[in-house]
TORMI-910465 format. One record per residue: x, y, z of N, C-alpha, C, O in turn. Coordinates in Angstrom, 3 decimals, padded with zeros to 6 digits, always signed. Example, Ala and Ser with C-alpha at 12.3 -4.5 7.8 and 13.67 -1.06 7.14 Angstrom:
! residues 2
((+013.190 -005.690 +007.800) (+012.300 -004.500 +007.800) (+013.200 -003.300 +007.800) (+014.236 -003.319 +008.465));
((+012.850 -002.250 +007.080) (+013.670 -001.060 +007.140) (+012.900 +000.030 +007.870) (+013.409 +001.138 +008.039));
! end
This chain:
! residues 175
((-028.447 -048.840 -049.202) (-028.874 -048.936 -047.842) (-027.861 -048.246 -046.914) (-028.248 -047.487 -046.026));
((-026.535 -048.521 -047.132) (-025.792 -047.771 -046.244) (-025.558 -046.329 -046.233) (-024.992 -045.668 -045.362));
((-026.326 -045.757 -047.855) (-026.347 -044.278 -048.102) (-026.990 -043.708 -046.941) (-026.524 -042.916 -046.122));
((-028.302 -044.317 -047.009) (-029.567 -044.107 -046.366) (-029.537 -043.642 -044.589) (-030.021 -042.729 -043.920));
((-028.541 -045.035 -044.284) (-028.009 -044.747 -043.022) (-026.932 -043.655 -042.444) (-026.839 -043.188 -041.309));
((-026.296 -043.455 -043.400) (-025.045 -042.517 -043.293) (-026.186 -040.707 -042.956) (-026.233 -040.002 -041.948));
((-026.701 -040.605 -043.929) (-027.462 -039.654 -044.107) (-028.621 -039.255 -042.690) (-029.065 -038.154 -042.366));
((-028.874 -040.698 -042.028) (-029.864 -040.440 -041.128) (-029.162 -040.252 -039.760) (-029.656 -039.868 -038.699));
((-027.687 -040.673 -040.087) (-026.720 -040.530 -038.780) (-025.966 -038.689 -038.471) (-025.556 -038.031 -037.515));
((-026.120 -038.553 -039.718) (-025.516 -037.152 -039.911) (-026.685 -036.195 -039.813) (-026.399 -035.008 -039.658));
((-027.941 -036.533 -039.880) (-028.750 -035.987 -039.948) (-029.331 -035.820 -038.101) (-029.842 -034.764 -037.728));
((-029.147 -036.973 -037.165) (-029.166 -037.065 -035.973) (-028.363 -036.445 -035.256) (-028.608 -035.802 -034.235));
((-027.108 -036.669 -035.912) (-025.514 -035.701 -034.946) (-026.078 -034.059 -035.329) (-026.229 -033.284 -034.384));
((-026.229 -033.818 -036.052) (-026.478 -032.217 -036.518) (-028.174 -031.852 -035.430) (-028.273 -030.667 -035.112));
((-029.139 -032.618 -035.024) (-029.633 -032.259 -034.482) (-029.147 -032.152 -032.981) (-029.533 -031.172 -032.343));
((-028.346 -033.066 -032.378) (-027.890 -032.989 -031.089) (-027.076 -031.759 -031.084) (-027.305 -031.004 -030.139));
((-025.953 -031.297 -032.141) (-025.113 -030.335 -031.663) (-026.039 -029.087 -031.650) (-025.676 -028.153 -030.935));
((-027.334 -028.946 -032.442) (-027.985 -028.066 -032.513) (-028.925 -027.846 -031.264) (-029.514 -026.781 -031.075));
((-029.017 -028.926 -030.437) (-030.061 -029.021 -029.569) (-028.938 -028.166 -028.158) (-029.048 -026.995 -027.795));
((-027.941 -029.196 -027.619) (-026.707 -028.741 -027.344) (-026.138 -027.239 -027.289) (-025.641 -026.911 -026.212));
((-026.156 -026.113 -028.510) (-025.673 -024.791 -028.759) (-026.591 -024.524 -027.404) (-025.934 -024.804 -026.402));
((-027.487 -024.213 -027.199) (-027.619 -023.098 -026.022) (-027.154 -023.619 -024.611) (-026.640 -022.934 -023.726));
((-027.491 -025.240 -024.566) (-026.877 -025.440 -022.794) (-025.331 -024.961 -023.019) (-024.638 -025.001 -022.003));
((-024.826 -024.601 -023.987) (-022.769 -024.588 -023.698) (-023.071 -023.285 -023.704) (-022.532 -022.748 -022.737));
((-024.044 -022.096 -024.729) (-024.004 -020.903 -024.122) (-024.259 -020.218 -022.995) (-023.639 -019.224 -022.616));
((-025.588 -020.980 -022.200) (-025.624 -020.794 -020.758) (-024.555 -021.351 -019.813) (-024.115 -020.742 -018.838));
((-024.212 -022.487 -020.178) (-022.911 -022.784 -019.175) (-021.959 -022.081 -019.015) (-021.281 -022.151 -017.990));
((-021.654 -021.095 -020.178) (-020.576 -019.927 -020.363) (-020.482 -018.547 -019.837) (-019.662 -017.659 -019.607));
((-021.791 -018.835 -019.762) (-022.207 -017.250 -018.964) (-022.483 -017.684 -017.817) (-023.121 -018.575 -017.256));
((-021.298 -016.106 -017.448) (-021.743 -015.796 -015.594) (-022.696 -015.431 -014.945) (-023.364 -014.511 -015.418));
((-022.984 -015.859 -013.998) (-024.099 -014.944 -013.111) (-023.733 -013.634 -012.666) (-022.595 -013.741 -012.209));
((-024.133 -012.437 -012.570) (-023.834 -011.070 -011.852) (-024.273 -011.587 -010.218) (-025.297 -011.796 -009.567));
((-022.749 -011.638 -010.042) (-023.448 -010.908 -008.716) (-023.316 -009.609 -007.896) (-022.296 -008.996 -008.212));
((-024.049 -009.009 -006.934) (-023.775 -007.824 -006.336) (-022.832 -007.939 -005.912) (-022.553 -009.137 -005.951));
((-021.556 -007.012 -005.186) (-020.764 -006.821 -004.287) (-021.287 -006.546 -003.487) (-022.377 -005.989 -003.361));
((-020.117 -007.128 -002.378) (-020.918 -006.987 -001.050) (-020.556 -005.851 -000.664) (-019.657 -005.121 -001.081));
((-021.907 -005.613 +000.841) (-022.441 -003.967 +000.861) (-020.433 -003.486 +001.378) (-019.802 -002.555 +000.878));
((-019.995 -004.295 +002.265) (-018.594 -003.491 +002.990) (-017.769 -003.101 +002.027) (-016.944 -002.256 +002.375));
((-017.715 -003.663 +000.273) (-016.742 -003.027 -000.294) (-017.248 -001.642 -001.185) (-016.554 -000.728 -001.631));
((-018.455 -001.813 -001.251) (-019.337 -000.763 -001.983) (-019.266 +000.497 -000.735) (-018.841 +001.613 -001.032));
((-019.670 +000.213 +000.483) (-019.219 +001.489 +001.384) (-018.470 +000.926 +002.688) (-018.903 -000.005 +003.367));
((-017.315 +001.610 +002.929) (-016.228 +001.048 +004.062) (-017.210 +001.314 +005.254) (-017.989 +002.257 +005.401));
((-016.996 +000.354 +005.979) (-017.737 +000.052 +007.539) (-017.391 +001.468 +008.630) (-016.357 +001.414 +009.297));
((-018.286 +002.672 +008.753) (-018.020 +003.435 +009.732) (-016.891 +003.389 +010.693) (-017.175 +002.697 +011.671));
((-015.521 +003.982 +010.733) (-014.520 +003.836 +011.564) (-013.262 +002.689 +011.162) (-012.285 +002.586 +011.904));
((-013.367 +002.051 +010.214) (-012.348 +001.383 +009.828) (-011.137 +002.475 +009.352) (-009.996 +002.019 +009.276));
((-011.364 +003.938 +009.022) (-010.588 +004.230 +008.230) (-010.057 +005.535 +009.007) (-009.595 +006.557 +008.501));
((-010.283 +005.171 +010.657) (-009.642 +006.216 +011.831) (-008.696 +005.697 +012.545) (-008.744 +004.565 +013.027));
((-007.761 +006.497 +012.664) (-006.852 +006.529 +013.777) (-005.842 +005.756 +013.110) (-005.453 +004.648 +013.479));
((-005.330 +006.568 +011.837) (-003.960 +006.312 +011.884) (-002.891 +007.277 +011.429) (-001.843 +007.061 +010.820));
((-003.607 +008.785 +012.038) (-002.283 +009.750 +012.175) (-001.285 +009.170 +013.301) (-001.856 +008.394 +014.068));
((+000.154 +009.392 +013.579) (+000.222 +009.223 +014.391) (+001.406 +008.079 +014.565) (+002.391 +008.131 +015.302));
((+001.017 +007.072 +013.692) (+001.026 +005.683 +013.510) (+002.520 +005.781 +012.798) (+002.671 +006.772 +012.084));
((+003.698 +004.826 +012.913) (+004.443 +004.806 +011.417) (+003.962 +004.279 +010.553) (+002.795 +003.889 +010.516));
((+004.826 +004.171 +009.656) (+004.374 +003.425 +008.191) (+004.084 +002.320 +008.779) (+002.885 +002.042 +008.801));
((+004.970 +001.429 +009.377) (+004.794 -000.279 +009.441) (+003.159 -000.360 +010.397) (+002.383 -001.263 +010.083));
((+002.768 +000.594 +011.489) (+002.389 +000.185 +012.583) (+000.850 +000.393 +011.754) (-000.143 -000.246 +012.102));
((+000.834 +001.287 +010.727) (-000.235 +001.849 +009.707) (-000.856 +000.428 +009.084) (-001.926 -000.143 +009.294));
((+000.159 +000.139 +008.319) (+000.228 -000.727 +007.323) (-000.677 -002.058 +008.062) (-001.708 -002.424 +007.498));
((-000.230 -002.733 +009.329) (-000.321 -003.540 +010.452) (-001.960 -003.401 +010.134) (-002.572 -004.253 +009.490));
((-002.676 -001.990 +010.778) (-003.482 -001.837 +011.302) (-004.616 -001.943 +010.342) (-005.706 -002.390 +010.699));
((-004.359 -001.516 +009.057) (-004.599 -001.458 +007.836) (-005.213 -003.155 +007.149) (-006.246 -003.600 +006.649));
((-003.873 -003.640 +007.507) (-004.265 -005.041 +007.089) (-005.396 -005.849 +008.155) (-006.276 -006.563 +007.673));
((-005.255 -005.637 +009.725) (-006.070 -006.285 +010.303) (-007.444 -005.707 +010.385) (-008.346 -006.064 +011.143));
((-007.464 -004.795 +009.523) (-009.021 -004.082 +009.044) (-009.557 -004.724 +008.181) (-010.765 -004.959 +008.153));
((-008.517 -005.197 +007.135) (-008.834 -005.702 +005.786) (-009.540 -004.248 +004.963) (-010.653 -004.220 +004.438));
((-008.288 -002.800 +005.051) (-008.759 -002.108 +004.270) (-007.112 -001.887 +003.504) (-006.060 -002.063 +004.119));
((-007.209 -001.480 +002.091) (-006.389 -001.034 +001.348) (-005.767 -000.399 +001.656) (-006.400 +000.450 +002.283));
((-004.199 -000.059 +001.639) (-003.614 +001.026 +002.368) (-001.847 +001.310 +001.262) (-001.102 +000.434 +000.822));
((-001.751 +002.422 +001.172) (-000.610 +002.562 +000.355) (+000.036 +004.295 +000.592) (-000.616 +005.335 +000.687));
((+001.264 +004.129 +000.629) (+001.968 +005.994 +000.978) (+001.918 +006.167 -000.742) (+002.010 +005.186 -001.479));
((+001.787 +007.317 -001.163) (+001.616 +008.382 -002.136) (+002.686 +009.403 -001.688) (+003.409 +009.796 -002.604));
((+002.900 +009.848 -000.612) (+004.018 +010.699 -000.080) (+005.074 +010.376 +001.178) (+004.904 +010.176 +002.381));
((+006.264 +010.424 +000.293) (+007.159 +010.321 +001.693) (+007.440 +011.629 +001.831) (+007.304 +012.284 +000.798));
((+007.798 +012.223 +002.815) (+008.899 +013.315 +003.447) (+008.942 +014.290 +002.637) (+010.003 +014.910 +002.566));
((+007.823 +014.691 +001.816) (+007.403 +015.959 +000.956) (+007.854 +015.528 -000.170) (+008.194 +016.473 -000.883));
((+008.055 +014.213 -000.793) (+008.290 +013.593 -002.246) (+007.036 +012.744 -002.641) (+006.659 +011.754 -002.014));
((+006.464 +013.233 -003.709) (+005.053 +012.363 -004.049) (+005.964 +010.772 -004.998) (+007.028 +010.750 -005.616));
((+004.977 +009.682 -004.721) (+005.590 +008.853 -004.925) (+004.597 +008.372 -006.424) (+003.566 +008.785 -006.956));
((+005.560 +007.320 -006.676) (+004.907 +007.011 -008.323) (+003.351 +005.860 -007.912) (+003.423 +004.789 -007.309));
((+002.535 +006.274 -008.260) (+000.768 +005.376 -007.957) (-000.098 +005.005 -009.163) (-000.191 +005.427 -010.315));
((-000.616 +004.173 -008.536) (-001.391 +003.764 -009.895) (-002.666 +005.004 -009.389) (-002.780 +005.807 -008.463));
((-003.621 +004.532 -010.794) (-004.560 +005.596 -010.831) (-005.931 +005.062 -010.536) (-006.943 +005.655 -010.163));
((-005.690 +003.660 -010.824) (-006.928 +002.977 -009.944) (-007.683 +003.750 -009.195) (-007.186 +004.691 -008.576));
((-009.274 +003.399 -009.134) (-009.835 +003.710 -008.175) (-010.274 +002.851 -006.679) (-011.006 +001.891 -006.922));
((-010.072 +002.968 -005.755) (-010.654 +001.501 -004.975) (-010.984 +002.315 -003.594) (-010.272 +002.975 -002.838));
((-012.475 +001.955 -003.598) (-013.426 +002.865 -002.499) (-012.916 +002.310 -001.085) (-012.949 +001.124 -000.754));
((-012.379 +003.507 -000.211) (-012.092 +002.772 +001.516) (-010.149 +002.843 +000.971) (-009.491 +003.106 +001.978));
((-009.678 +002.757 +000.325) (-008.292 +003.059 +000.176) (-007.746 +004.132 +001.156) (-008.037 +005.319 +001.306));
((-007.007 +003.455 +001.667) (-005.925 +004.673 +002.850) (-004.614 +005.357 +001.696) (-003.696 +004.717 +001.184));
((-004.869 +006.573 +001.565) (-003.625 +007.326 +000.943) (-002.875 +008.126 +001.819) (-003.155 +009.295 +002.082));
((-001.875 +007.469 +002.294) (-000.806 +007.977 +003.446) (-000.293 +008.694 +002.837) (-000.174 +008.653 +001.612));
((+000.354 +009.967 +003.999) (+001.254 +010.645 +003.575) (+002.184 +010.610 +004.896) (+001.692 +010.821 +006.005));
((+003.470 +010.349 +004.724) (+004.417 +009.665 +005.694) (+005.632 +011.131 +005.729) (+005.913 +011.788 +004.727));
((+006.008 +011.297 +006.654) (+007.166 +012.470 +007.368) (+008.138 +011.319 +008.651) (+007.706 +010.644 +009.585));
((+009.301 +011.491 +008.224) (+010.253 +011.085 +008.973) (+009.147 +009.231 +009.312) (+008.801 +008.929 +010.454));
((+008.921 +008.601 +008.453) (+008.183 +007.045 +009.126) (+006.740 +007.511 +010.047) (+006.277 +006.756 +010.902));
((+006.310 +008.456 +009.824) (+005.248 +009.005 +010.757) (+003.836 +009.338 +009.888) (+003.656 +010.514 +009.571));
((+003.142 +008.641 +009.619) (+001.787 +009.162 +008.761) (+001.232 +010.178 +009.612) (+000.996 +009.978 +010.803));
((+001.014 +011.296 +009.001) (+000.697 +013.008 +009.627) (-000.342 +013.332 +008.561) (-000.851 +014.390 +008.928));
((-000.763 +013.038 +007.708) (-002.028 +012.537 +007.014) (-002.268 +012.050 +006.087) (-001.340 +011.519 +005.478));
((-004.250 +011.970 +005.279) (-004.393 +010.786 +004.762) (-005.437 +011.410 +003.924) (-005.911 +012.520 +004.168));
((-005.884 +010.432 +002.622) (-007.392 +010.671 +002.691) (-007.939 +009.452 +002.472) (-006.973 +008.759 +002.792));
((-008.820 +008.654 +002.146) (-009.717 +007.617 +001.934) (-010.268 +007.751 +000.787) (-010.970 +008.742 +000.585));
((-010.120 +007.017 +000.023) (-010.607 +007.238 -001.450) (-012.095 +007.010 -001.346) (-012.607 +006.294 -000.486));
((-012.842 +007.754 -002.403) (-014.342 +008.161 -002.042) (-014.913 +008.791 -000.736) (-016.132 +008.949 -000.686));
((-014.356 +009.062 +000.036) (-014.556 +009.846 +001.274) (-014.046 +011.741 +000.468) (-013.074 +012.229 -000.108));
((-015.089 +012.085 +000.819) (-014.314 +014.030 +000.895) (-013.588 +014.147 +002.045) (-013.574 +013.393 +003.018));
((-012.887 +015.324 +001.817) (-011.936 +015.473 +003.102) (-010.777 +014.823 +003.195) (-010.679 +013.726 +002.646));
((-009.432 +015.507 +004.069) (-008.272 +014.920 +004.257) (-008.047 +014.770 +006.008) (-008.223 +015.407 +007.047));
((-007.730 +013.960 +005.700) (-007.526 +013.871 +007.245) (-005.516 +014.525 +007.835) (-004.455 +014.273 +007.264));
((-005.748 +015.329 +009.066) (-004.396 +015.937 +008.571) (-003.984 +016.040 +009.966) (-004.920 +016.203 +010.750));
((-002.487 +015.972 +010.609) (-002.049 +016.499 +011.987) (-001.023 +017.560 +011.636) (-000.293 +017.658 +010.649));
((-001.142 +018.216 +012.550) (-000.150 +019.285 +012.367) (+001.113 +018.296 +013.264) (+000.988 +017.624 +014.287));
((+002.438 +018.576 +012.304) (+003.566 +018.262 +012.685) (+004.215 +018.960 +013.729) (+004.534 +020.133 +013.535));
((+004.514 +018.279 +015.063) (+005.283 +018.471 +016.415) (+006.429 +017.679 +016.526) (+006.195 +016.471 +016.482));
((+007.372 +017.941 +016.631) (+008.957 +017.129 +016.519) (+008.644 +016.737 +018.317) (+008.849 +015.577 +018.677));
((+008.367 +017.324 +018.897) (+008.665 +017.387 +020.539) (+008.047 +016.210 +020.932) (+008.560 +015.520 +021.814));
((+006.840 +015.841 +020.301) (+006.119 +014.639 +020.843) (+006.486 +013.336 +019.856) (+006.129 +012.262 +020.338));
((+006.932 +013.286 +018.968) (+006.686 +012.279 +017.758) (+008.233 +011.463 +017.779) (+009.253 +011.755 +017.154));
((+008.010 +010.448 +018.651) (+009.876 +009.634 +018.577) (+010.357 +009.253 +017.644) (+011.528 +008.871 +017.653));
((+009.517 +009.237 +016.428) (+010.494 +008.901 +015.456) (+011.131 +010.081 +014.853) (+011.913 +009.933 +013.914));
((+010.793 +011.489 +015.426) (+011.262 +012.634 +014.753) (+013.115 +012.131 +014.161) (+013.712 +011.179 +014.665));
((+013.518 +012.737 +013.401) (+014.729 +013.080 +013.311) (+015.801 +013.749 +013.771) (+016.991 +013.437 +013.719));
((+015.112 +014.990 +014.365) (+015.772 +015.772 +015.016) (+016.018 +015.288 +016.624) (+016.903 +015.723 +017.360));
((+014.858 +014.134 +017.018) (+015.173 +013.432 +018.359) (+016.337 +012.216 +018.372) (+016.916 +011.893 +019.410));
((+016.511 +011.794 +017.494) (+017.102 +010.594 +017.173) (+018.757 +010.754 +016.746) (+019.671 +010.703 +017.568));
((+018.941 +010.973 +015.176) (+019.750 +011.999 +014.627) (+020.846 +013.108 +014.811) (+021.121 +014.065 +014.087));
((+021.334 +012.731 +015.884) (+021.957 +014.335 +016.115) (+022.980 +014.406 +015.027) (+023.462 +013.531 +014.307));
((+023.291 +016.445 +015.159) (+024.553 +016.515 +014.237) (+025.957 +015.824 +014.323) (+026.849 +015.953 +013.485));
((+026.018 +015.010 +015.556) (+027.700 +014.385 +015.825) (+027.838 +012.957 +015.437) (+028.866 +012.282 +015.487));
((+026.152 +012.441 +014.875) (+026.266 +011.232 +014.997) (+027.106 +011.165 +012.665) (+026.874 +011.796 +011.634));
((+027.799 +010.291 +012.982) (+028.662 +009.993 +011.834) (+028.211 +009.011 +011.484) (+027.811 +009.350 +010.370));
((+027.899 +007.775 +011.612) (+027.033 +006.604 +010.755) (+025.751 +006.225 +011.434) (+025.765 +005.930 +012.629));
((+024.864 +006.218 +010.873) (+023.332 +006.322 +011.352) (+022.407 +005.456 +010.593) (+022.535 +005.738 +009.402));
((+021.675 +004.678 +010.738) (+020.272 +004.165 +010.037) (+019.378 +005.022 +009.796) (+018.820 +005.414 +010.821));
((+019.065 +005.412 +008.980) (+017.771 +006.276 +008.694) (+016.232 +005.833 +008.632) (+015.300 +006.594 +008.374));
((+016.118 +004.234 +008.963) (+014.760 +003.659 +008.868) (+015.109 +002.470 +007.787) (+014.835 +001.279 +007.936));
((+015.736 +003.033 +006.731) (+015.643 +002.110 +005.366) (+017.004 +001.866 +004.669) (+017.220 +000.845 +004.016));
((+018.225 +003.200 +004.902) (+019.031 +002.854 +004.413) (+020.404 +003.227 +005.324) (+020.133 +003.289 +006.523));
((+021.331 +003.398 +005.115) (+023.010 +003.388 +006.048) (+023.509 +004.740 +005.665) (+023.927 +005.087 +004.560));
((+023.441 +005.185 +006.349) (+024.317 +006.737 +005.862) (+025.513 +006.813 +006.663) (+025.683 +006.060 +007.623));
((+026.633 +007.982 +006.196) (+027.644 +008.610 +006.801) (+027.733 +010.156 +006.415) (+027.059 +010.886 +005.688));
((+028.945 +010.350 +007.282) (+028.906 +011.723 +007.472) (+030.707 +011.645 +007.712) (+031.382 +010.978 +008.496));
((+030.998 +012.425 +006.890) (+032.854 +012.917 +006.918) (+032.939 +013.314 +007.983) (+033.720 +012.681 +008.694));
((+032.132 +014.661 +008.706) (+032.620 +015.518 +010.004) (+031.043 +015.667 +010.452) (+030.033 +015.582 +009.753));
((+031.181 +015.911 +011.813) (+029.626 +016.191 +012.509) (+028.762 +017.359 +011.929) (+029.355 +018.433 +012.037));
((+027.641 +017.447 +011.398) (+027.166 +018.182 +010.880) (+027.025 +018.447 +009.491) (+026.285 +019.190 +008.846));
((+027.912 +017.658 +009.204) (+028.228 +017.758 +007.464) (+026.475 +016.979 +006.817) (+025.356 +016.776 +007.290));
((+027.198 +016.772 +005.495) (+025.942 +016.385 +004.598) (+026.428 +014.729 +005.384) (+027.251 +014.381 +006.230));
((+025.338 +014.015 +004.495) (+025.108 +012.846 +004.895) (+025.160 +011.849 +003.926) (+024.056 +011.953 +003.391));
((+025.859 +010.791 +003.270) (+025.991 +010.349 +001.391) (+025.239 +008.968 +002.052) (+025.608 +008.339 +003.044));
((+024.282 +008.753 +001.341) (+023.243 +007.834 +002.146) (+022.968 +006.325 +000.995) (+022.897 +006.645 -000.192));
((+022.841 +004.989 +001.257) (+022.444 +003.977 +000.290) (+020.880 +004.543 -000.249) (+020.115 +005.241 +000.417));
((+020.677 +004.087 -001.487) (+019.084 +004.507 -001.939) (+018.750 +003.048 -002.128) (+018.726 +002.465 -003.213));
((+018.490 +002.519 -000.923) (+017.430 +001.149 -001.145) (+016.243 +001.328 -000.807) (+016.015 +001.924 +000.246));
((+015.079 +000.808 -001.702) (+013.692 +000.846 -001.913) (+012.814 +000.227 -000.994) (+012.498 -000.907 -001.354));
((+012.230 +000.663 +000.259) (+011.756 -000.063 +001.492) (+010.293 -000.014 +001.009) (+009.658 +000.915 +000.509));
((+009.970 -001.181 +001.278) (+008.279 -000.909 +001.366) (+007.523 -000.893 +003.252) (+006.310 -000.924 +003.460));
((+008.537 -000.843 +004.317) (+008.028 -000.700 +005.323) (+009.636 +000.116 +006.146) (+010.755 +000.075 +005.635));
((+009.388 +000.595 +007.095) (+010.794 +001.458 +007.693) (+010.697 +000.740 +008.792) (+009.715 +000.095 +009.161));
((+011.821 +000.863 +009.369) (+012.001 +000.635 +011.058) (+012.801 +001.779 +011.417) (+013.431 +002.470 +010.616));
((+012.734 +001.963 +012.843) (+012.907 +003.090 +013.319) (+014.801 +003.572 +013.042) (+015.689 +002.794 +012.693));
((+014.911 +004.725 +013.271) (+016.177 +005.544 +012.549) (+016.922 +005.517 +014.113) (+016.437 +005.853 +015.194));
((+018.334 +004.966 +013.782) (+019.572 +004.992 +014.961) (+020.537 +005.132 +014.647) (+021.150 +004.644 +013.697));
((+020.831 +005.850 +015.428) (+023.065 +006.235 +015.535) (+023.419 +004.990 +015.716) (+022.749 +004.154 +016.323));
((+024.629 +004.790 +015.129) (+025.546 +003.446 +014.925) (+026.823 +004.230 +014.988) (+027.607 +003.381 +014.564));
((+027.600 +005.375 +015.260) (+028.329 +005.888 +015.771) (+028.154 +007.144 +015.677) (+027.525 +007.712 +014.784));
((+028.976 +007.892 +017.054) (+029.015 +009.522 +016.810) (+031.085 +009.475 +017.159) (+032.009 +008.800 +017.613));
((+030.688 +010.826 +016.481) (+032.191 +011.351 +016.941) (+032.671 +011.385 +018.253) (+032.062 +011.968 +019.151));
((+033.683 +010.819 +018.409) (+034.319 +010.814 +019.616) (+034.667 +012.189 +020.574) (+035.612 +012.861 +020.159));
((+034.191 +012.525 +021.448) (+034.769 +013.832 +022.288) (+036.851 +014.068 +022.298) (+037.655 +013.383 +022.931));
((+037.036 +014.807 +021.715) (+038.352 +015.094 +022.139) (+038.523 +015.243 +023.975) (+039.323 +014.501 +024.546));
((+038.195 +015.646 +024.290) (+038.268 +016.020 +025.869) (+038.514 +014.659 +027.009) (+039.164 +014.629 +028.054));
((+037.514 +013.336 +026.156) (+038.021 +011.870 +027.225) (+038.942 +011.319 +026.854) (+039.367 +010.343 +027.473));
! end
């Protein structure tokens, strides 16, 4: 008698786990869903007006868009990037802290300014002079032996700049 039962209990459990196999396979599987339409195509004008801009003020503007944004080029040095693709991506290209152009990933076209030192304050050549002997460059501390000389500079890794200042120049012999 207790064979009998053993057999009709094992025979019941094997139908439940069998009944069971598909609700745990549907529970396992995801639903697809679409992406939404703004990441499939960037919203007309999110991805203007930031020649012009520095890096940080870019970056700023970038984020309160809620669009992707990353430099690929500093100061005529291409920088190391992933290869990802991600549609609406800002690919800066940065001169002296100054994005002077861009392109938008999946967009054709580059977006581009022609470089003017005369108007652009973060230029170098406005800031920078040859007499100045210890200077900020945006990101790192430089010096200079004599006015005009080379410049032996820290190489620390910024992910945003602030603007470039003299912290001393050479003294005038004459006062």
């Amino acid at each position: 008698m207790v064979l009998g039962a053993g057999k009709y209990m094992m025979k019941r459990v094997l139908q439940v786990l069998l009944a069971s196999l598909p609700l745990l396979g549907l529970g396992c599987a995801m639903p697809f869903q679409e992406p939404r339409p703004e990441i499939l195509q960037p919203t007309e004008g999110l991805t203007e007006g930031f020649i012009g801009l520095t890096e940080t003020q870019a970056r700023a503007l970038a984020r309160s868009r809620n669009v992707p944004f990353r430099v690929v080029q500093r100061d005529g040095k291409d920088l190391a990037v992933t290869f990802d693709f991600r549609r609406g991506r800002i690919n800066a290209q940065v001169r002296e802290n100054v994005v002077f152009a861009y392109t938008v990933e999946g967009e054709p076209g580059e977006k581009v300014q022609k470089p003017q030192n005369d108007d652009r304050p973060n230029s170098s050549t406005n800031i920078i002079r040859p007499d100045c002997l210890r200077f900020f460059d945006g990101c790192n501390h430089c010096v200079r032996s004599q006015s005009g000389g080379p410049a032996a500079c820290t190489k620390m890794a910024c992910a945003e700049y602030a603007p470039a200042r003299c912290l001393s120049r050479k003294k005038d012999p004459s006062s």
